[in-house]
Biopython code that builds the backbone (N, CA, C, O; Angstrom):
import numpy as np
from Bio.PDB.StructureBuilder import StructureBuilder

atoms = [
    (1, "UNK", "N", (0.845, -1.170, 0.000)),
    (1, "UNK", "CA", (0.000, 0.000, 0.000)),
    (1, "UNK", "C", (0.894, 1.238, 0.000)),
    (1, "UNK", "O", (1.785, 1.379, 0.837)),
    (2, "UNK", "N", (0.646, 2.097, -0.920)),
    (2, "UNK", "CA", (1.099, 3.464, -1.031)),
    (2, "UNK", "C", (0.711, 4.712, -0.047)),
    (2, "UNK", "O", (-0.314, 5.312, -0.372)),
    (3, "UNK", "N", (1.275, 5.092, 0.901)),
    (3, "UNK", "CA", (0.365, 5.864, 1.924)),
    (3, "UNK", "C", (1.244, 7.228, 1.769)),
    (3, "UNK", "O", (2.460, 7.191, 1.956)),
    (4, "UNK", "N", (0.641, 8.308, 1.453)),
    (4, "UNK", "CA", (0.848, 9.421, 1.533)),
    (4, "UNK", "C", (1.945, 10.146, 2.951)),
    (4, "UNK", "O", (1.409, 10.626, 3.950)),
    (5, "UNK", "N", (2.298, 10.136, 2.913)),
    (5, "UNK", "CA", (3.416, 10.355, 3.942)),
    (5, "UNK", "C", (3.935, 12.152, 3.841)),
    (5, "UNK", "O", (5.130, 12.439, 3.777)),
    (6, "UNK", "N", (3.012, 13.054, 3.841)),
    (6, "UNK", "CA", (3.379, 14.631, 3.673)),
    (6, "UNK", "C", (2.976, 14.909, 4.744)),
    (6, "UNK", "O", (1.961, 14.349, 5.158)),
    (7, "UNK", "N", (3.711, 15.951, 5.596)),
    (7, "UNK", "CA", (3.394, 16.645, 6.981)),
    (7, "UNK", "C", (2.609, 17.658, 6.895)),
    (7, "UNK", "O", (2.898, 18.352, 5.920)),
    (8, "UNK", "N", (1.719, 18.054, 7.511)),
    (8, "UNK", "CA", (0.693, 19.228, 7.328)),
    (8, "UNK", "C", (0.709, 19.592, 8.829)),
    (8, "UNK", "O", (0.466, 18.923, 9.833)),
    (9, "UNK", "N", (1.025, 20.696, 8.670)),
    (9, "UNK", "CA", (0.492, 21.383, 10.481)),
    (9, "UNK", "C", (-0.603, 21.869, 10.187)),
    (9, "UNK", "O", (-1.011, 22.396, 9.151)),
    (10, "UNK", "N", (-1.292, 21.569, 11.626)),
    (10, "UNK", "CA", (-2.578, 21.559, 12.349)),
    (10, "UNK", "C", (-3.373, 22.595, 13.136)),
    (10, "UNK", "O", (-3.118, 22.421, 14.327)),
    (11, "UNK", "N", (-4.107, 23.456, 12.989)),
    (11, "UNK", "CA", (-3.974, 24.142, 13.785)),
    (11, "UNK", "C", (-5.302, 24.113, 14.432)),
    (11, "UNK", "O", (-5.615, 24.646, 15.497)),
    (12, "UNK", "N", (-5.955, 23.490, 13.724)),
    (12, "UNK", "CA", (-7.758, 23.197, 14.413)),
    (12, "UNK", "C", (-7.844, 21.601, 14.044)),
    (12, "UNK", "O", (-7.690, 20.919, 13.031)),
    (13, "UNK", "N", (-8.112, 21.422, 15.164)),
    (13, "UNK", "CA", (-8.851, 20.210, 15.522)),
    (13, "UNK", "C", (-9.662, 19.489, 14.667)),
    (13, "UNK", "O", (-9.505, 18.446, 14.033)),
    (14, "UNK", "N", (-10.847, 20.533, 14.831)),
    (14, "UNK", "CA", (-11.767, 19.811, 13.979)),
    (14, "UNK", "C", (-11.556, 20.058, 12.847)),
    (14, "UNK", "O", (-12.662, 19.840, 12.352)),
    (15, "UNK", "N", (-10.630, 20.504, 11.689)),
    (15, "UNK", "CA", (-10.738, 20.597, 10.776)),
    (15, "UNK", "C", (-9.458, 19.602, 10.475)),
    (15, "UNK", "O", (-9.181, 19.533, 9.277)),
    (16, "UNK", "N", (-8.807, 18.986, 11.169)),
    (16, "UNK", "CA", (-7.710, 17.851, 11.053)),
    (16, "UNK", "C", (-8.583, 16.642, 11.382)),
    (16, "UNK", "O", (-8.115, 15.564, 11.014)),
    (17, "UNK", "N", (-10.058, 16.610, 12.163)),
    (17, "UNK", "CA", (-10.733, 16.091, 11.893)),
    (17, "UNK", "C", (-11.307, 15.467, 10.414)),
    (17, "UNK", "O", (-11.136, 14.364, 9.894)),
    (18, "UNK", "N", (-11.994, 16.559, 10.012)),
    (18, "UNK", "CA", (-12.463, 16.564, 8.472)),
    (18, "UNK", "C", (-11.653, 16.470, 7.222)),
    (18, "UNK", "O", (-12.297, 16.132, 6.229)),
    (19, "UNK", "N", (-10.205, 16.727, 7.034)),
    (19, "UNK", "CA", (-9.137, 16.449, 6.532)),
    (19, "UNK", "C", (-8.922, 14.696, 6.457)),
    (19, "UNK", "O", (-8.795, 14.026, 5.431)),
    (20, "UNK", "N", (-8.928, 14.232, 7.822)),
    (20, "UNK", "CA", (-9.004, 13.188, 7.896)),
    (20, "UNK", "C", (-9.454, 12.366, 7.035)),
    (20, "UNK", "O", (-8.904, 11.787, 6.098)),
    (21, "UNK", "N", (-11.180, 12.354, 7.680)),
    (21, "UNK", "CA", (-12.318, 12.037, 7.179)),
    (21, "UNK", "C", (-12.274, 11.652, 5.822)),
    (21, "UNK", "O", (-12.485, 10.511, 5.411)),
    (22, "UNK", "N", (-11.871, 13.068, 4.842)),
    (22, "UNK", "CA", (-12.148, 13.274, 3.144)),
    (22, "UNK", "C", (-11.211, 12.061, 2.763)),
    (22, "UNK", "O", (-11.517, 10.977, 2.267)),
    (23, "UNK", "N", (-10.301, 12.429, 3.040)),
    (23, "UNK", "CA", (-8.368, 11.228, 3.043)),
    (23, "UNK", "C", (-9.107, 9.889, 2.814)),
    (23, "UNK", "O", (-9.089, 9.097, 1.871)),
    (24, "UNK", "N", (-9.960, 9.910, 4.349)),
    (24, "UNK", "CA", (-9.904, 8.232, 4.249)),
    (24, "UNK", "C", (-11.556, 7.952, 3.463)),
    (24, "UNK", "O", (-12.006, 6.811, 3.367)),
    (25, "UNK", "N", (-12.256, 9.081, 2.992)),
    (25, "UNK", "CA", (-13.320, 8.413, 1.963)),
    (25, "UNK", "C", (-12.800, 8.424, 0.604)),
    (25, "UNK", "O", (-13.482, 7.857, -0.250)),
    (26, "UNK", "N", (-11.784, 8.937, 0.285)),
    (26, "UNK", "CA", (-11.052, 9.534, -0.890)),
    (26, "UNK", "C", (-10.770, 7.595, -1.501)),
    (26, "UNK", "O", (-11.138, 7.046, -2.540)),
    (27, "UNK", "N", (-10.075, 7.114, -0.442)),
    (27, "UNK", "CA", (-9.157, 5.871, -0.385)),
    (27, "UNK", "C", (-10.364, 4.770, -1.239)),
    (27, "UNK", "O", (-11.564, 5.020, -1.353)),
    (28, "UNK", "N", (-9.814, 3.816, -1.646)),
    (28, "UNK", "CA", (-10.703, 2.910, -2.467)),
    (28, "UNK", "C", (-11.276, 1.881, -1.441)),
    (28, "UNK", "O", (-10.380, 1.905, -0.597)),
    (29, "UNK", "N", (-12.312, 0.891, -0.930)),
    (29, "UNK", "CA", (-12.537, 0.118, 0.024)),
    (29, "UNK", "C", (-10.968, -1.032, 0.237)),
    (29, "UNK", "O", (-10.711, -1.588, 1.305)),
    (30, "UNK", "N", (-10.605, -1.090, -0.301)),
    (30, "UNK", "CA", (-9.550, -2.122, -0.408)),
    (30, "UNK", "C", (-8.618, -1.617, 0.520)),
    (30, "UNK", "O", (-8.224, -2.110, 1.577)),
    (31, "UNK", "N", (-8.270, -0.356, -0.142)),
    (31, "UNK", "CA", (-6.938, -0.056, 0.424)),
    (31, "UNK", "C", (-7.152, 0.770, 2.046)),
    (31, "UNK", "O", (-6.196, 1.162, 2.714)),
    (32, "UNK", "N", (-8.291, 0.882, 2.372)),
    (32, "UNK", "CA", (-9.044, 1.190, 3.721)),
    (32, "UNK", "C", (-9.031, 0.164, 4.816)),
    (32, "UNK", "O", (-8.808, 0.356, 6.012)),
    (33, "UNK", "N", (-9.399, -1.325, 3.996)),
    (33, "UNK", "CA", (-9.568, -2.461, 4.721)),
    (33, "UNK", "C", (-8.303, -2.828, 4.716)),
    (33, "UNK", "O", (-8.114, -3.620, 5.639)),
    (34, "UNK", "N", (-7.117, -2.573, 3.958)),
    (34, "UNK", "CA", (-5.554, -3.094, 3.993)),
    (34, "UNK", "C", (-4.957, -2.428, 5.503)),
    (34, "UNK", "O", (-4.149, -2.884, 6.311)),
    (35, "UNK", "N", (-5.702, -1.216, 5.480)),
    (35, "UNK", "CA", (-4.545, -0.119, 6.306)),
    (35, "UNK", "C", (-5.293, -0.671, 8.200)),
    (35, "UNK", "O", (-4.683, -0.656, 9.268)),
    (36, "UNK", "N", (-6.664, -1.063, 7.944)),
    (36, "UNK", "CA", (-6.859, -1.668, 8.759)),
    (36, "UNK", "C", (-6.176, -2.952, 9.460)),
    (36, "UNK", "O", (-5.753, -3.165, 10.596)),
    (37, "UNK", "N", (-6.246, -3.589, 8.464)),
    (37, "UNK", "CA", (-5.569, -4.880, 8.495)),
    (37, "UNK", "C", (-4.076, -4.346, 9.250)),
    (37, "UNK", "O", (-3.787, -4.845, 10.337)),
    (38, "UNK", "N", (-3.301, -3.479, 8.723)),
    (38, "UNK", "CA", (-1.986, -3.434, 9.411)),
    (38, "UNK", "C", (-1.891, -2.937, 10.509)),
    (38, "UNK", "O", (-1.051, -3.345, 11.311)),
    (39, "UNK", "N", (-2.696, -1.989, 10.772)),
    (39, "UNK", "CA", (-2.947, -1.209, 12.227)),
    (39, "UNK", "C", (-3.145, -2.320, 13.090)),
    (39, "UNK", "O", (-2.627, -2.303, 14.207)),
    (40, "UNK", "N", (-3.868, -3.339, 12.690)),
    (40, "UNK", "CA", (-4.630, -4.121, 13.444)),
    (40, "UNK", "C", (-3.224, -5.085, 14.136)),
    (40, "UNK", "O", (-2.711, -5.019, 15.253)),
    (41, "UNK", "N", (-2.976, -5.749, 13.233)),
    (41, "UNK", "CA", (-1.304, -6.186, 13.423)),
    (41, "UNK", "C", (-0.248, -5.845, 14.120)),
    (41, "UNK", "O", (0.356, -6.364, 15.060)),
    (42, "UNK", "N", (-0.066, -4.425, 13.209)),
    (42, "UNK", "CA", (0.988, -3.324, 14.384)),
    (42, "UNK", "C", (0.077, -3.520, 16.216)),
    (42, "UNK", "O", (0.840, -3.775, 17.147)),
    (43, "UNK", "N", (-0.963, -3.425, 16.437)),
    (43, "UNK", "CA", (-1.489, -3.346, 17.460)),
    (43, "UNK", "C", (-1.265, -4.633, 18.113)),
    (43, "UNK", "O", (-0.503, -4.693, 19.078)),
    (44, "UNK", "N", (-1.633, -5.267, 17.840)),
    (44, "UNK", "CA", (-1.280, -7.137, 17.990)),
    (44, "UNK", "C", (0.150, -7.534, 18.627)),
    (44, "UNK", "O", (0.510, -8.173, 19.615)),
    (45, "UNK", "N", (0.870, -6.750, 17.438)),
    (45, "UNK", "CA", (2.384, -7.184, 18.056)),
    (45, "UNK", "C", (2.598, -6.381, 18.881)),
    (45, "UNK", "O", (3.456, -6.655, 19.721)),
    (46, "UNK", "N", (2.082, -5.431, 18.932)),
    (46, "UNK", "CA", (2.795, -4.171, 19.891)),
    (46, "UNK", "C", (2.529, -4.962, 21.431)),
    (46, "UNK", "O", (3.279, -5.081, 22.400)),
    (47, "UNK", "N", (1.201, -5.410, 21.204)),
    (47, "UNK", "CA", (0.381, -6.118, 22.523)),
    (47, "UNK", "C", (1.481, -7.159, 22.839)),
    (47, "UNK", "O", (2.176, -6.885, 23.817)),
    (48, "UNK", "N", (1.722, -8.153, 22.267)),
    (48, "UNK", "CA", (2.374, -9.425, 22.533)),
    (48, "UNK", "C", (3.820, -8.868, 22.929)),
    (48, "UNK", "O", (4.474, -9.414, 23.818)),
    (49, "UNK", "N", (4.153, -8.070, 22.424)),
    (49, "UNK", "CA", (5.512, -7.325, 22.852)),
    (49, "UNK", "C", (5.677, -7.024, 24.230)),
    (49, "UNK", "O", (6.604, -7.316, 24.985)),
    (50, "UNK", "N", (4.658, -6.411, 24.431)),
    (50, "UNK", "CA", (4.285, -5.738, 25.496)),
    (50, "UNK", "C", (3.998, -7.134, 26.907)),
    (50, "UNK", "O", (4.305, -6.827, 28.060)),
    (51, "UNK", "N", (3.649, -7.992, 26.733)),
    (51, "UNK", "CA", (3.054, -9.302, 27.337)),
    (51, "UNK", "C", (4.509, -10.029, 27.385)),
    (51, "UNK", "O", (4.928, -10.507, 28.439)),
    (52, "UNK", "N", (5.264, -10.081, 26.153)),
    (52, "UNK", "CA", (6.569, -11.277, 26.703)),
    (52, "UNK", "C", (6.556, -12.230, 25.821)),
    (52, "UNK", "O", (7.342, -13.158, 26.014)),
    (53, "UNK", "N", (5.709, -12.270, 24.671)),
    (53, "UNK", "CA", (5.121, -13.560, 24.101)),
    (53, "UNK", "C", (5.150, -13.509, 23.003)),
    (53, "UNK", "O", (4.627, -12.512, 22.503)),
    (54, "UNK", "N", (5.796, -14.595, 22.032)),
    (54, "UNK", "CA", (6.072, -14.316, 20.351)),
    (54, "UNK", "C", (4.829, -13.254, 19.919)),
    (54, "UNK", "O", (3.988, -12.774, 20.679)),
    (55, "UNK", "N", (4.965, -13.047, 18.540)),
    (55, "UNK", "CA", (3.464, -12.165, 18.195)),
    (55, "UNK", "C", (3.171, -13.354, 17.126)),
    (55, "UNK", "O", (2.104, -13.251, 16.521)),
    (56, "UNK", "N", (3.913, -14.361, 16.855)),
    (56, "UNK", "CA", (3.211, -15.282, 16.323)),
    (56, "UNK", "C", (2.676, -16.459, 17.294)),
    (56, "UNK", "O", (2.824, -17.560, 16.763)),
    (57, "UNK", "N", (2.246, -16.498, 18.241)),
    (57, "UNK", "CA", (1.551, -16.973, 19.498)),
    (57, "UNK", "C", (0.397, -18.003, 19.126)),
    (57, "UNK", "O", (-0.354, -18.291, 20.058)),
    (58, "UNK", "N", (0.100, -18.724, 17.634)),
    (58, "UNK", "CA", (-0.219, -19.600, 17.568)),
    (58, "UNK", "C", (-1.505, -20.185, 18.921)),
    (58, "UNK", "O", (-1.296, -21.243, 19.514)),
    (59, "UNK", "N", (-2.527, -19.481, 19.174)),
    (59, "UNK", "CA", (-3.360, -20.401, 20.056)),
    (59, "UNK", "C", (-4.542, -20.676, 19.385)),
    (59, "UNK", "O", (-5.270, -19.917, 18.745)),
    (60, "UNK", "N", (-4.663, -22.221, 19.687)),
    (60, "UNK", "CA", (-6.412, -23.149, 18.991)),
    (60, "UNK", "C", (-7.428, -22.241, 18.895)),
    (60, "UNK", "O", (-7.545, -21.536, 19.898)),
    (61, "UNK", "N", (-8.154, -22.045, 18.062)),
    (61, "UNK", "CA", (-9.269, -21.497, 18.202)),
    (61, "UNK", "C", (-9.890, -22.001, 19.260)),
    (61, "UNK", "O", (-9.802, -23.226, 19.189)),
    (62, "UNK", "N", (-10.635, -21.579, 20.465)),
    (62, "UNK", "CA", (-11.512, -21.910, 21.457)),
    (62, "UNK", "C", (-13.213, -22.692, 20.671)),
    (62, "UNK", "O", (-13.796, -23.647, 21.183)),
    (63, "UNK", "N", (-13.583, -22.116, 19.650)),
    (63, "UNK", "CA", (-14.521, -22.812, 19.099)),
    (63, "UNK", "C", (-14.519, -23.774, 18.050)),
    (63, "UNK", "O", (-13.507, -23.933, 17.367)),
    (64, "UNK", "N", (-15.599, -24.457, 17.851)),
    (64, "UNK", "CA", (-15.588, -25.520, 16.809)),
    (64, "UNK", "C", (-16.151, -24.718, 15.000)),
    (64, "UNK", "O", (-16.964, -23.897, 14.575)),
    (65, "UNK", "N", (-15.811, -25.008, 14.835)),
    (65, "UNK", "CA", (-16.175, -24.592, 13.537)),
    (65, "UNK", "C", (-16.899, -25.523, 13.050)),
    (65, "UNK", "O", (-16.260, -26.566, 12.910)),
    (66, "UNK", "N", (-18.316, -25.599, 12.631)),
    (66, "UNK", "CA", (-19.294, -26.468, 11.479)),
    (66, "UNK", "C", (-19.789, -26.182, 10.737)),
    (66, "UNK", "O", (-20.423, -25.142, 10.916)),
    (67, "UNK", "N", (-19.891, -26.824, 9.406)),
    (67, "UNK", "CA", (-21.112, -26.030, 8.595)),
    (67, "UNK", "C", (-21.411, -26.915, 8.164)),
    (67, "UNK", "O", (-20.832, -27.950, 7.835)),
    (68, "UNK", "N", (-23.289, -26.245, 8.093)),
    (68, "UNK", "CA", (-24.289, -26.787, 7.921)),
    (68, "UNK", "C", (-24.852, -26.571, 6.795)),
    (68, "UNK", "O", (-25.280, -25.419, 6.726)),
    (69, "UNK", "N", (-25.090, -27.384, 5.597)),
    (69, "UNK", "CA", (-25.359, -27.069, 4.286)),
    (69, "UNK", "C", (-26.705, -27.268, 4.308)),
    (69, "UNK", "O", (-26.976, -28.441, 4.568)),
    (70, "UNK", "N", (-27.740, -26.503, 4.118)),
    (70, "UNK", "CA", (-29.506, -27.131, 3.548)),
    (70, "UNK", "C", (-29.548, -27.557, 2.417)),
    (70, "UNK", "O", (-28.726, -27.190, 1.578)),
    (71, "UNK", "N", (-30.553, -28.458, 2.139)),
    (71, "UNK", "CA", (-31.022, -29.156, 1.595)),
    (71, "UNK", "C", (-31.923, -28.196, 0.523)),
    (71, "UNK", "O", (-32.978, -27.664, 0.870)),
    (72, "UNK", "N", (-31.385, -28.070, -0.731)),
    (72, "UNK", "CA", (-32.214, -27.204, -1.375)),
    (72, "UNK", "C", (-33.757, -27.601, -1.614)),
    (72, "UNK", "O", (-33.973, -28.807, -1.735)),
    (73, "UNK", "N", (-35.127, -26.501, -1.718)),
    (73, "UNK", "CA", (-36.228, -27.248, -2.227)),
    (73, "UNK", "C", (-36.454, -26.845, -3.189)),
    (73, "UNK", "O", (-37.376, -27.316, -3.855)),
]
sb = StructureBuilder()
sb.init_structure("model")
sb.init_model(0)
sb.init_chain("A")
sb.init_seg("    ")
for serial, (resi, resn, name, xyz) in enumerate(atoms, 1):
    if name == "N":
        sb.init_residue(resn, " ", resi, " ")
    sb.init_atom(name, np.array(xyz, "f"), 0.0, 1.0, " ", f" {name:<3s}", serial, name[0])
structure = sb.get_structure()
């Protein structure tokens, strides 16, 4: 992902608000759900970092997974 990386000083709030905002409706759904995806990660490891514990920490899912196909009529 290509992320804009230019410094802009701030001088109102809410309008670094709305700056924001435009930026991230501007962005295509993809590359919105990518930047998520890494935040999400960066956050993850930062956590496990933070805990002591690989960030690839590998634990079982707690639930079962099934699926149930119907019977078309």
């Amino acid at each position: 992902m290509n992320i804009d990386k230019t410094i802009r000083r701030v001088v109102d709030f809410k309008e670094q608000q709305v700056q924001t905002y435009r930026y991230w409706q501007s962005q295509p759904v993809g590359a919105r759900l990518s930047a998520v995806w890494d935040a999400s990660e960066a956050a993850y490891a930062f956590a496990a970092a933070f805990k002591g514990v690989p960030a690839d920490d590998a634990r079982k899912s707690e639930r079962t997974l099934t699926r149930v196909q119907r019977s078309r009529r």
